[in-house]
Backbone as a ProteinNet text record, in pm:
[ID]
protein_1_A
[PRIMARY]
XXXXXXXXXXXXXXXXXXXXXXXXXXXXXXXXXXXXXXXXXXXXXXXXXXXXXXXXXXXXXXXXXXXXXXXXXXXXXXXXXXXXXXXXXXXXXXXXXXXXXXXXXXXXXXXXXXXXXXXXXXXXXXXXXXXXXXXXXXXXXXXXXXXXXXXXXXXXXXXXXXXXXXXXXXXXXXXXXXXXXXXXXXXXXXXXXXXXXXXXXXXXXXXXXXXXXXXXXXXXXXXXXXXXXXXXXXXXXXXXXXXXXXXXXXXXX
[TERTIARY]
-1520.5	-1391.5	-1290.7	-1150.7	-1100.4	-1007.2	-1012.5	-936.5	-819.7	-737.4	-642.9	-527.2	-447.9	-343.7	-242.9	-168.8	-39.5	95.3	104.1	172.8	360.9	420	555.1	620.1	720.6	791.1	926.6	984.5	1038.9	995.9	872.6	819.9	790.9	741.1	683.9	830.9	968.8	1043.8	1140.3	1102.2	1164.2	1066.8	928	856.9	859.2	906.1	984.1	1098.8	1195.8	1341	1325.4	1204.5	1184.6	1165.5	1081.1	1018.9	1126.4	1205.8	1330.7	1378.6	1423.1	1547.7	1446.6	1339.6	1262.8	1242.1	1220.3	1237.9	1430.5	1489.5	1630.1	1644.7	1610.4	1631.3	1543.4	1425.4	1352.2	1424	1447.3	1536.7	1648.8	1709.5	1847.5	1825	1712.8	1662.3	1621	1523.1	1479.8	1558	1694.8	1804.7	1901.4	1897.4	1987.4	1920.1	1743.3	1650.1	1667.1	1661	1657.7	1795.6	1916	2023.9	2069.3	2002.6	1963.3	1893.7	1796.8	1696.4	1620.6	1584.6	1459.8	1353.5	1252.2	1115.6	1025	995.7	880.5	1002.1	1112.9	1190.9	1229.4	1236.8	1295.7	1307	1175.5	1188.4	1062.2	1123.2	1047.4	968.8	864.2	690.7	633.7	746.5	678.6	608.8	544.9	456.4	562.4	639	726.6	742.2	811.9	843.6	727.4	594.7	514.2	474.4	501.3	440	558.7	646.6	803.9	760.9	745	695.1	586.8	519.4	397.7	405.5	433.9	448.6	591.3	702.5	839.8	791.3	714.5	760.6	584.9	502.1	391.8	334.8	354.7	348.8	436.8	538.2	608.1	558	518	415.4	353.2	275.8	181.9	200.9	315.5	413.7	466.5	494.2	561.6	452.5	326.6	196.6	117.6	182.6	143.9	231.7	392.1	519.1	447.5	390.7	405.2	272.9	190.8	65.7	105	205.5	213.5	338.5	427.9	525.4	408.3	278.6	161.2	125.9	86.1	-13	-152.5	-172.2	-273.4	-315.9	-506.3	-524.2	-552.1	-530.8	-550.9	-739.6	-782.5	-921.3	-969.6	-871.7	-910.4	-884.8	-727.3	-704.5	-756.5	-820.1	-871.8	-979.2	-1055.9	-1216	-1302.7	-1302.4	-1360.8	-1483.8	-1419	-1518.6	-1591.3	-1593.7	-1696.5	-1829.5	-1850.1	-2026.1	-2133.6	-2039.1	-2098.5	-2031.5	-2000.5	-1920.7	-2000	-2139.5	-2256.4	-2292.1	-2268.9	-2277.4	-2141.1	-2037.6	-1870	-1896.5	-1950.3	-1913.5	-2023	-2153.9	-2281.2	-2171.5	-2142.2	-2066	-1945.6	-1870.8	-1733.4	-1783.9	-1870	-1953.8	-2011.6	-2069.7	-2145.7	-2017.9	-1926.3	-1806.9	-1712.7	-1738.8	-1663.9	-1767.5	-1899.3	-1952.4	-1951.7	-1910.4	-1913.9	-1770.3	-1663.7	-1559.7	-1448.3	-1511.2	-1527.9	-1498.8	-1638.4	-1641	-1550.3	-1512.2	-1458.4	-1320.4	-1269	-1125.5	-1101	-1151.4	-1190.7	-1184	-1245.1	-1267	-1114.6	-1070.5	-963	-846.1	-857.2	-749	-749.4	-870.1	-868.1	-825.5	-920.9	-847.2	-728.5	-632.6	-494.4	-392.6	-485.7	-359.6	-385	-487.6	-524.9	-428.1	-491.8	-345.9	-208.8	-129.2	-37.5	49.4	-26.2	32.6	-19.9	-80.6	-96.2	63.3	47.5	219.6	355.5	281.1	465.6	473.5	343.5	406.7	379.2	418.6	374.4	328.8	205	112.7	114.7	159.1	173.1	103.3	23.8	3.3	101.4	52.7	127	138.8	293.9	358.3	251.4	214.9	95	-25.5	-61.2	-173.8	-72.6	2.6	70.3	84.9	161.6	140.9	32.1	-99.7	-216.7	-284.6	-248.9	-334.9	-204.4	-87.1	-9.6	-22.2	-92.8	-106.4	-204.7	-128.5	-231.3	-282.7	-184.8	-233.9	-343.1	-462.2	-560.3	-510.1	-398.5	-370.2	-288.6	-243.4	-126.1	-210.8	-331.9	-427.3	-543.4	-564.7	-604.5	-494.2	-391	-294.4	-301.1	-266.9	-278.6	-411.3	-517.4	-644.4	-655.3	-570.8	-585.2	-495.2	-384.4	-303.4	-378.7	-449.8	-516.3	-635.8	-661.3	-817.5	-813.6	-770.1	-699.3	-557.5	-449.2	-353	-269.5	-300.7	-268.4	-355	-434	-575.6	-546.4	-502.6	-528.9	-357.9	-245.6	-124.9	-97	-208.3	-184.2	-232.4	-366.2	-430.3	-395.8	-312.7	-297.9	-119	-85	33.8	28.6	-92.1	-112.9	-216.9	-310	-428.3	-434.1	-390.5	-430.3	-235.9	-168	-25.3	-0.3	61	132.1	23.6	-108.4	-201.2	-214.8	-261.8	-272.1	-153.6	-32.9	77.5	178	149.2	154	68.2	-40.7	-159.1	-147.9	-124.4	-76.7	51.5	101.6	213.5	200.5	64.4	10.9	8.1	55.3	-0.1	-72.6	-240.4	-333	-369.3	-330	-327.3	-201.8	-83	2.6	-18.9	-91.5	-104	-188.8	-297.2	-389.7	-355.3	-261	-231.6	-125.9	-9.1	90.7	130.5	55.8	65.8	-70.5	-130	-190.8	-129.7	-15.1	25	150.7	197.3	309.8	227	61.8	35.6	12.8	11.1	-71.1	89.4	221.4	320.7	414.7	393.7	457.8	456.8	330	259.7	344.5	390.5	546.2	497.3	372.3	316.9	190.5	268.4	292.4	103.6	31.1	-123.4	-171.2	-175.2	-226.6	-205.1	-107	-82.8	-205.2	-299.7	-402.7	-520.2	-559.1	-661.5	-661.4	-530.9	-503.9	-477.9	-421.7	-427.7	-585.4	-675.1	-833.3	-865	-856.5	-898.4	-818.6	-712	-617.9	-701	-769.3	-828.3	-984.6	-1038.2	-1149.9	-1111.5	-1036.9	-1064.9	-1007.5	-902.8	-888	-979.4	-1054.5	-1202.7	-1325.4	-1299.5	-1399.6	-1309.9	-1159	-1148.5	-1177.5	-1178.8	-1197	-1343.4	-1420.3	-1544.6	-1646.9	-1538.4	-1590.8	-1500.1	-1394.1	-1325	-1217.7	-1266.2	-1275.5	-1165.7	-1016.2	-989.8	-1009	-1142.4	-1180.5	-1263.4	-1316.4	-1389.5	-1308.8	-1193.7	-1117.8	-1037.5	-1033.7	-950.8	-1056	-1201.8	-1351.4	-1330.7	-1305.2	-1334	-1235.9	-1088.8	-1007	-984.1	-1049.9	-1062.5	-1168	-1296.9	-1381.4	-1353.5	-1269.7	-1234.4	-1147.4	-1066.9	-940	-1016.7	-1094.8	-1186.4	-1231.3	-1308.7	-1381.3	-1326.2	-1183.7	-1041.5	-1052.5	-1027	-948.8	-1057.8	-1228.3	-1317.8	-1308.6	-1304.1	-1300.2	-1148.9	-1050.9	-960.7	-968.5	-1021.6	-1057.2	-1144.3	-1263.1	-1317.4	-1311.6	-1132.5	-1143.6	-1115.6	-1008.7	-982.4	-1129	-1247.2	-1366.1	-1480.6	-1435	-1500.5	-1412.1	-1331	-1233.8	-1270.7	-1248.5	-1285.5	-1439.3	-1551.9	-1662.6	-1699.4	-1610.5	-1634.2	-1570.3	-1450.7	-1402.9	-1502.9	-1544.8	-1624.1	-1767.8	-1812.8	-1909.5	-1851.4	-1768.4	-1733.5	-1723.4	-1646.9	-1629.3	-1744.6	-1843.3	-1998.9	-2066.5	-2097.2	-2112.2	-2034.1	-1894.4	-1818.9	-1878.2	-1915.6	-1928.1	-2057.4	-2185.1	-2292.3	-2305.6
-3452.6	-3487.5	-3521	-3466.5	-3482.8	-3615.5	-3691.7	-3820.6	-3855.1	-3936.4	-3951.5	-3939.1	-3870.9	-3855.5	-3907.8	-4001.5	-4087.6	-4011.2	-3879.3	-3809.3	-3849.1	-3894.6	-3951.7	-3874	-3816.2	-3703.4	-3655.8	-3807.5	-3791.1	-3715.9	-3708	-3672	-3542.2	-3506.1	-3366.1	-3284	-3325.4	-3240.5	-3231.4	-3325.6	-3316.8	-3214.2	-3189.8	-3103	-3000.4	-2934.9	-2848.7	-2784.2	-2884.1	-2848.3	-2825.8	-2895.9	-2834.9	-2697.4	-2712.4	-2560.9	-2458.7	-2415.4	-2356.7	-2381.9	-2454.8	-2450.2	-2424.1	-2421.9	-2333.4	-2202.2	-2132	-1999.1	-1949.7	-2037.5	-1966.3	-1975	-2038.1	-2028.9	-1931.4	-1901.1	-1757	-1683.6	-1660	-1521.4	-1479.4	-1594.2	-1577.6	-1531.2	-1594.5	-1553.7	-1405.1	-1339.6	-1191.6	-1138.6	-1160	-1091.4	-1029.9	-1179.3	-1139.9	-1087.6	-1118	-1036.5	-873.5	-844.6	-708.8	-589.2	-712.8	-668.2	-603.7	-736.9	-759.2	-593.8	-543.9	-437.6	-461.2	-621.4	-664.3	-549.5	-525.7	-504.1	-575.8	-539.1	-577.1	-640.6	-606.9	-644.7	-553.6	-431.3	-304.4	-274.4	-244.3	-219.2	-314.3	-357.2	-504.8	-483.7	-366.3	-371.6	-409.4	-409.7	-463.1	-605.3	-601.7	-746.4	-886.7	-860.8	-972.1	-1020.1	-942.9	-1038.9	-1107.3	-1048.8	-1099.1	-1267.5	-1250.5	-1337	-1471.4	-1397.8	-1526.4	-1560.5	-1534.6	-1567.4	-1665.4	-1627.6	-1697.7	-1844.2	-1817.5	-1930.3	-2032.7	-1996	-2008	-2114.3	-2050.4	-2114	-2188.8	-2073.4	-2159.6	-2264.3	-2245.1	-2319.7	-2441.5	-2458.9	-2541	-2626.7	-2571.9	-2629.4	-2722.8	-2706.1	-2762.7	-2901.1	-2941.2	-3046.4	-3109.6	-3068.4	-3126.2	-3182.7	-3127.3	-3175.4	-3325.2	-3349.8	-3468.7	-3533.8	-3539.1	-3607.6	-3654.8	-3573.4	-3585.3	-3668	-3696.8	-3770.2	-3900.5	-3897.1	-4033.9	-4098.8	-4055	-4085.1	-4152.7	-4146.3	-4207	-4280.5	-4278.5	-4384.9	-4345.1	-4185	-4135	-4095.1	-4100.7	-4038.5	-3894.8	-3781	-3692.5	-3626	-3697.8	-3682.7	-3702.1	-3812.6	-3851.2	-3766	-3712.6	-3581.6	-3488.7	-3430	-3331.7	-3333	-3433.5	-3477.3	-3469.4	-3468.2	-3452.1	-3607.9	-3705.8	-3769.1	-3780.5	-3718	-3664.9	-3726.5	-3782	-3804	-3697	-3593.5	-3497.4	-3368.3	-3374.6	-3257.6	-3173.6	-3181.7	-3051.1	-2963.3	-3036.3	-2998.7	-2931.4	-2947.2	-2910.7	-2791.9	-2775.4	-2679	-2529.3	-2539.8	-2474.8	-2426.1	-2522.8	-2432.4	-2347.2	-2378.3	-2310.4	-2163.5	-2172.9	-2016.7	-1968.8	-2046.8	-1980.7	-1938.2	-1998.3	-1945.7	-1851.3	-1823.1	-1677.9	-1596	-1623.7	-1512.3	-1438.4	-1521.4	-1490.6	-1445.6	-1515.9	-1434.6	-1349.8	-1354.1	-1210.4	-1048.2	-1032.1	-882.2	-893.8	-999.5	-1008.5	-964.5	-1039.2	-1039.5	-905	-842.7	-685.8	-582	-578.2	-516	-563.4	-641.1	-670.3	-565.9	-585	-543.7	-408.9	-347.8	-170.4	-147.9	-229.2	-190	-219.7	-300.3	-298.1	-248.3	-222.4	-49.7	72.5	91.8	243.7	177.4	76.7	88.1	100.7	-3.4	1.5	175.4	248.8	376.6	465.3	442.6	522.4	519.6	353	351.4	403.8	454.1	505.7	356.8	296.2	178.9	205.3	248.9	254.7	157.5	138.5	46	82.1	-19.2	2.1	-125.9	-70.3	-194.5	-326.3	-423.3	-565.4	-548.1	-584.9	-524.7	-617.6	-712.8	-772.3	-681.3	-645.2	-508.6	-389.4	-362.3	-262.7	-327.8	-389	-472.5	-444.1	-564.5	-513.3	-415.9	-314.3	-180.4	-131.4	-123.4	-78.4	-152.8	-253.3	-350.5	-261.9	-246.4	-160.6	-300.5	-367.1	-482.5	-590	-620.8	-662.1	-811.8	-827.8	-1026.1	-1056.1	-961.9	-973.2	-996.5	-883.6	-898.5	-996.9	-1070.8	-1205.8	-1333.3	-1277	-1397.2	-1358.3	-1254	-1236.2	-1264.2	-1277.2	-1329.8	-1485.4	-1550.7	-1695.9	-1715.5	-1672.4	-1720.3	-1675	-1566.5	-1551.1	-1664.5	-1682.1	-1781.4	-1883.1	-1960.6	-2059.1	-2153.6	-2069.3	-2125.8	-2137.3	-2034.8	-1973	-2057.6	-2081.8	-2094.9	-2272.9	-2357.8	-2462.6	-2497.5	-2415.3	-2467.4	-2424.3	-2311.8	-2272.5	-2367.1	-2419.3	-2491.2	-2641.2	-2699	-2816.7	-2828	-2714.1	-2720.5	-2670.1	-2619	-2559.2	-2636.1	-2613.1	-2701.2	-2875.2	-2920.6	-3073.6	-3149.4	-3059.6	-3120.9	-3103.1	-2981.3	-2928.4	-2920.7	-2901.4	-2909.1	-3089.9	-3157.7	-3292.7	-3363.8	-3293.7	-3376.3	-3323.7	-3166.8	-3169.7	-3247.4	-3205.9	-3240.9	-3412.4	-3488.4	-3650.1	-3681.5	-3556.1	-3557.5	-3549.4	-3525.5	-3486.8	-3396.7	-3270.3	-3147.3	-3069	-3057.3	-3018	-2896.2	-2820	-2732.3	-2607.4	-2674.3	-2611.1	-2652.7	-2736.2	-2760.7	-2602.9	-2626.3	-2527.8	-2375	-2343.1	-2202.9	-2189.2	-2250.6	-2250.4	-2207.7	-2368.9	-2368.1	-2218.4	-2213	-2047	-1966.2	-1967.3	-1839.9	-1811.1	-1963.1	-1973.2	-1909.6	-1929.5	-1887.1	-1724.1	-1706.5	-1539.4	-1439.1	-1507.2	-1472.6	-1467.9	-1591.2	-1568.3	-1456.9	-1384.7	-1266.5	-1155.4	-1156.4	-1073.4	-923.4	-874.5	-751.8	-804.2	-670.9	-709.5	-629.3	-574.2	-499.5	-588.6	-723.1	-828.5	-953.8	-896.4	-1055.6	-1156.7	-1066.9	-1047.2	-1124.8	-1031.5	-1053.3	-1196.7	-1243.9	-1384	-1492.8	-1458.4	-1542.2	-1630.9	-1518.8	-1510.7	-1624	-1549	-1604.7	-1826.8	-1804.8	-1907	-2024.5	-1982.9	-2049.9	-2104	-2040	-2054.3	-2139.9	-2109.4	-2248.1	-2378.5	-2333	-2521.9	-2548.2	-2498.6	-2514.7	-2573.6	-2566.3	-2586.3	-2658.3	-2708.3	-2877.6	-2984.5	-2935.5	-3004.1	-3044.3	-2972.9	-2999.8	-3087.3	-3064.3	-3155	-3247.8	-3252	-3360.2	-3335.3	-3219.4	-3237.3	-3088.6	-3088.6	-3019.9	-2899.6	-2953.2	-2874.3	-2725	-2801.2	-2690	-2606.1	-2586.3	-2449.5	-2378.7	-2499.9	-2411.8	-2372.1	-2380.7	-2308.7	-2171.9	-2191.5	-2084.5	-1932.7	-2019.6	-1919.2	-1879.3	-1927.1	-1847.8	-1783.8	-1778	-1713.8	-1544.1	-1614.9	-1501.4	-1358.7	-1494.8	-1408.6	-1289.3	-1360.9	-1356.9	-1176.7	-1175.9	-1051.2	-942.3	-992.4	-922.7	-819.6	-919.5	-873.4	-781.5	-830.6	-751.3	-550.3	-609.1	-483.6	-356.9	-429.1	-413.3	-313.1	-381.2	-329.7	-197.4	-227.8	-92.6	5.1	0.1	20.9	221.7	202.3	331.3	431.1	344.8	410.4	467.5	376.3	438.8	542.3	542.4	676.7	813.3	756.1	885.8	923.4	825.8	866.6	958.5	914.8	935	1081	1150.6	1265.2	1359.9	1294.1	1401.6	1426	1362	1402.8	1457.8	1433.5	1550.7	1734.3	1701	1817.1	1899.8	1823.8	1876.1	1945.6	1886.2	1903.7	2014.9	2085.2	2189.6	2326.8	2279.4	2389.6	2432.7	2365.8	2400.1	2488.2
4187	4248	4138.5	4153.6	4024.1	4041.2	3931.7	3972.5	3934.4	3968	4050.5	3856.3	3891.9	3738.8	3741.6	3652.4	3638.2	3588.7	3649.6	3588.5	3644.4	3599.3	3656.2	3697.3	3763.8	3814.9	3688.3	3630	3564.2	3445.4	3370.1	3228.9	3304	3391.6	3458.6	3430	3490.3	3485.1	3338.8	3295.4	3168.8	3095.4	3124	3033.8	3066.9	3196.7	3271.8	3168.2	3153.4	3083.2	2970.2	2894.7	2766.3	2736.9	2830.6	2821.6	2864.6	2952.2	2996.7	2845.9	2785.4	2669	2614.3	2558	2430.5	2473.1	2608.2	2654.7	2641.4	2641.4	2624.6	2471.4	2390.6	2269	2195.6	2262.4	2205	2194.5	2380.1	2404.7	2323.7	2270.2	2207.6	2038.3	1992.5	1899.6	1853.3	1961.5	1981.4	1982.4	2059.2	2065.1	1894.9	1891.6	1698.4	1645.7	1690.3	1516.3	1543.1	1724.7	1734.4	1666.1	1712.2	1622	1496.4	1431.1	1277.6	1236.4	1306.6	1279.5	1190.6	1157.1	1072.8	1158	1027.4	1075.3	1163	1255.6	1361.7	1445.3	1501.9	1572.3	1642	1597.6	1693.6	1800.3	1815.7	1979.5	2072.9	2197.9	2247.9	2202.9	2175.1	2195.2	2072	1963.8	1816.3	1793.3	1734.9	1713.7	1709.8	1625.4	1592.4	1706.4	1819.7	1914	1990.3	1989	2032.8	1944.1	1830.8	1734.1	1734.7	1796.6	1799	1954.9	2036.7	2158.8	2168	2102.8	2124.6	2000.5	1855.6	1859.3	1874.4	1944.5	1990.5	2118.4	2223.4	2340.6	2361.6	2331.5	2369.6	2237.3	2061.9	2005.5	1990.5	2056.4	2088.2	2228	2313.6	2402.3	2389	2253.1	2206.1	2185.9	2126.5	2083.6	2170.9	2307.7	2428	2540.4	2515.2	2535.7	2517.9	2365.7	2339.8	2322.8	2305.8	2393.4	2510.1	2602.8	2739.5	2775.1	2693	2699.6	2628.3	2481.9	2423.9	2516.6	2642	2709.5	2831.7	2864.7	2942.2	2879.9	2765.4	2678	2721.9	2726.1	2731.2	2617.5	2550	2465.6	2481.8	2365.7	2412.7	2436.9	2384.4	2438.3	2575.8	2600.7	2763.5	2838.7	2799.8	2911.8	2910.8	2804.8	2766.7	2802.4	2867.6	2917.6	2822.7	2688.2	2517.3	2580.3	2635.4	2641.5	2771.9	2854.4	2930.1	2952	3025.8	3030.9	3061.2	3137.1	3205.4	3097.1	2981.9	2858.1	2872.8	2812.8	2834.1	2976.2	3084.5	3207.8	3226.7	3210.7	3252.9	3143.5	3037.6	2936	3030.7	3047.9	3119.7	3228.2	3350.7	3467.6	3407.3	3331.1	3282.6	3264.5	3185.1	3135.7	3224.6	3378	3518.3	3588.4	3558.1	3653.2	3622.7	3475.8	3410.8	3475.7	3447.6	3524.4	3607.5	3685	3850.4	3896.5	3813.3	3836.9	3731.4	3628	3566	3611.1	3663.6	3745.4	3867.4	3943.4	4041.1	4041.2	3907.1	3881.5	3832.6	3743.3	3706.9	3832.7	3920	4031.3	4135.5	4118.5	4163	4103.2	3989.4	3902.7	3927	3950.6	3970.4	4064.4	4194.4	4364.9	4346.7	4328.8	4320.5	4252.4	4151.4	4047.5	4114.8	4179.6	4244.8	4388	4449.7	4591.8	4566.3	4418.1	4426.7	4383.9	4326.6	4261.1	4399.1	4520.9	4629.9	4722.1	4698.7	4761.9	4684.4	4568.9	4490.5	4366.7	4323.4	4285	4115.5	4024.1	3875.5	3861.7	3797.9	3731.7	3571.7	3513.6	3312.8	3291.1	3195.3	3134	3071.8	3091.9	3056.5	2891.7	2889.6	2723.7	2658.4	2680.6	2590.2	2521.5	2636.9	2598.8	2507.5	2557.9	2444.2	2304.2	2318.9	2174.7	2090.8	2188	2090.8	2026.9	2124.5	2104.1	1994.8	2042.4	1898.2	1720.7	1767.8	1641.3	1537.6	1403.1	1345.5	1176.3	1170.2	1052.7	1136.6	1021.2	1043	1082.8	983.4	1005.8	1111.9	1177.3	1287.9	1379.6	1401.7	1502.9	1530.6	1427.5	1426.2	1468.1	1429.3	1497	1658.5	1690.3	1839.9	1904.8	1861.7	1858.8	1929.3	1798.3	1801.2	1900.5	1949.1	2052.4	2173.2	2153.7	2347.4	2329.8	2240	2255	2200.6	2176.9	2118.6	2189.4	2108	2194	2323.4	2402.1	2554.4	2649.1	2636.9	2733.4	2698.5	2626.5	2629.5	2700.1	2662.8	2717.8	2860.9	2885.9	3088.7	3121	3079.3	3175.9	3166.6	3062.4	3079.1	3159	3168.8	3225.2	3388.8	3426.3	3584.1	3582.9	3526.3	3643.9	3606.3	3442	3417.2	3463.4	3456.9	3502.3	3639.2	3686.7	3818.6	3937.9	3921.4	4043.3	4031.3	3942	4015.6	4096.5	4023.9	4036.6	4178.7	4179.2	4335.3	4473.2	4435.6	4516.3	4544.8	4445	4467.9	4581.9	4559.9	4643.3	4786.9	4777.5	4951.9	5026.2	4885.1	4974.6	4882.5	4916.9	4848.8	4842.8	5010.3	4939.3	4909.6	4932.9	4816.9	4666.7	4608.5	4533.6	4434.5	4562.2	4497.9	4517.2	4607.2	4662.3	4580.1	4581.6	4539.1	4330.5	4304.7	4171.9	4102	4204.2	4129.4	4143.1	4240.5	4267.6	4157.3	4171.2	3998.6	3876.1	3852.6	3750.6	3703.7	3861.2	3815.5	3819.7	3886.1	3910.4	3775.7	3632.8	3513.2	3420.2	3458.5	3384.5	3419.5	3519.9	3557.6	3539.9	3649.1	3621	3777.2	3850.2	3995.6	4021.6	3920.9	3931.3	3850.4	3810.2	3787	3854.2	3943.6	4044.2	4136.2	4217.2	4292.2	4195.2	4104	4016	3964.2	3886.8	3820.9	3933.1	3999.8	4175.3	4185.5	4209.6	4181.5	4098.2	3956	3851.2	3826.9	3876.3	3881.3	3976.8	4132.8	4223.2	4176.2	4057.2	4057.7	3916	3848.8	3767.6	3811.5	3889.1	3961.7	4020.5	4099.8	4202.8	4074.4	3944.2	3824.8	3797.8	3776.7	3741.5	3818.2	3957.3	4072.8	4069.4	4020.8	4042.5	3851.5	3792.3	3711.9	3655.2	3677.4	3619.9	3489.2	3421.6	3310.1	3251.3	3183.6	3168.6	3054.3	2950.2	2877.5	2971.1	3053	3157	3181.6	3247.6	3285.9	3145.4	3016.3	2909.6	2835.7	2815.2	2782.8	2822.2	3053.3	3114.6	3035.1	3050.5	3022.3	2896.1	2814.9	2669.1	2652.6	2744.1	2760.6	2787.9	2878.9	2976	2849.4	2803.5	2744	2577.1	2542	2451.5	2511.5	2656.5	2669.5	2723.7	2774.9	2785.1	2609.3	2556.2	2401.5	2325	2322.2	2282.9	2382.3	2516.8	2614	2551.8	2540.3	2484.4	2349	2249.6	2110.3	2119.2	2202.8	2203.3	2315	2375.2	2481.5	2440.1	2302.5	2216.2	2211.1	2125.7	2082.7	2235.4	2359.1	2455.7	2529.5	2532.4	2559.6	2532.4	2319.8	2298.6	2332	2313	2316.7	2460.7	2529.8	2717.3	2700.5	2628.9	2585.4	2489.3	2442.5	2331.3	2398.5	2492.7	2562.8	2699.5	2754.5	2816.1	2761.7	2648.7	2629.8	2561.7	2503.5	2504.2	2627.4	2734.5	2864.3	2881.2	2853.4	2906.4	2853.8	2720.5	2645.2	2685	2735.9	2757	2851.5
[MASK]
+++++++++++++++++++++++++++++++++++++++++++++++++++++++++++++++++++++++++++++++++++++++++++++++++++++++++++++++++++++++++++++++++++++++++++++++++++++++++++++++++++++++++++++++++++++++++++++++++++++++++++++++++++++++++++++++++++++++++++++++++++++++++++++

């Protein structure tokens, strides 16, 4: 049962506004560099902007995180559930519950790119994935690395499931809390053949803070997750071709 959070309404929306003015000050930023025609600025899909994004709005996150914990007189271990009685147990389910919804969220993601392109709906991959796969420097792609598994996975989940789900849900409605604030999460990704899937994925890790307390458990889950995303990803080129070159073996026979 997850217990009860002192989150003030005032510090909630001020960490709100932060975040809005560090997303308008990116934007404004991307804008001049694209101008400029610095390298890795050109065109959206270049790394740079990925690499100003990520550490712009979500490494800045990071910082408004523990504002927003030393504005409680919370430690950050506490929120973080680091001290845990039950740490080894919360860490075991996190990894039973990628399991299980893993393939789920996967299988999601297909049935709903094959329905949405039946109705007329283009399905592209999320410029994130372009990015990566266009990424051809080894150190760029370790930075994009550390932000899906690392720094992404600890600022969703302490901002949707350890902030905005307790702090709705206190409010007395539990389950807009839980319907709602997932549906904000799978809805920022702004890529309408991943909406469904992260919806999913969004319900089952609040259902795993709920059930242990502990917000290391769902930011474990989702770097787990993001982790076999990014491996699937990497060799997603080498099974292509391999799946091509044995086809075309098979033709010739």
């Amino acid at each position: 049962m997850l217990s009860k959070k002192p989150w003030q309404p005032e510090f909630v929306l001020l960490f709100g506004a932060a975040m809005l003015a560090c997303y308008g000050l990116v934007s404004v930023a991307a804008l001049l560099l694209q101008k400029s025609g610095l390298a890795g600025f050109k065109n959206p899909d270049d790394a740079g902007f990925a690499l100003l994004g990520t550490f712009g709005i979500e490494g800045s996150a990071w910082i408004f995180i523990f504002i927003f914990l030393g504005l409680h007189k919370i430690n950050w271990r506490d929120a973080f559930g680091l001290r845990s009685p039950d740490l080894k147990k919360s860490m075991m389910l996190a990894v039973g519950v990628l399991a299980v919804t893993l393939p789920v969220v996967w299988l999601l993601q297909s049935f709903f790119g094959v329905a949405l392109e039946k109705i007329g709906v283009p399905v592209e991959n999320q410029r994130v994935v372009e990015i990566f796969l266009g990424i051809k420097s080894f150190w760029f792609r370790v930075c994009f690395g550390f932000f899906a598994v690392v720094i992404a996975p600890v600022v969703e989940e302490f901002v949707f499931r350890g902030m905005l789900y307790p702090f709705v849900k206190q409010l007395g409605s539990p389950r807009a809390a839980l319907f709602g604030v997932s549906a904000i999460f799978a809805g920022i990704h702004f890529d309408a053949g991943t909406f469904v899937p992260l919806f999913a994925l969004a319900l089952a890790l609040t259902w795993l803070y709920e059930k242990t307390d502990c917000l290391l458990a769902p930011i474990t889950a989702h770097s787990l997750f993001n982790v076999t995303n990014l491996v699937a990803l990497y060799f997603l080129p080498q099974i292509n071709e391999f799946l091509q070159k044995s086809m075309h073996v098979q033709l010739l026979k």
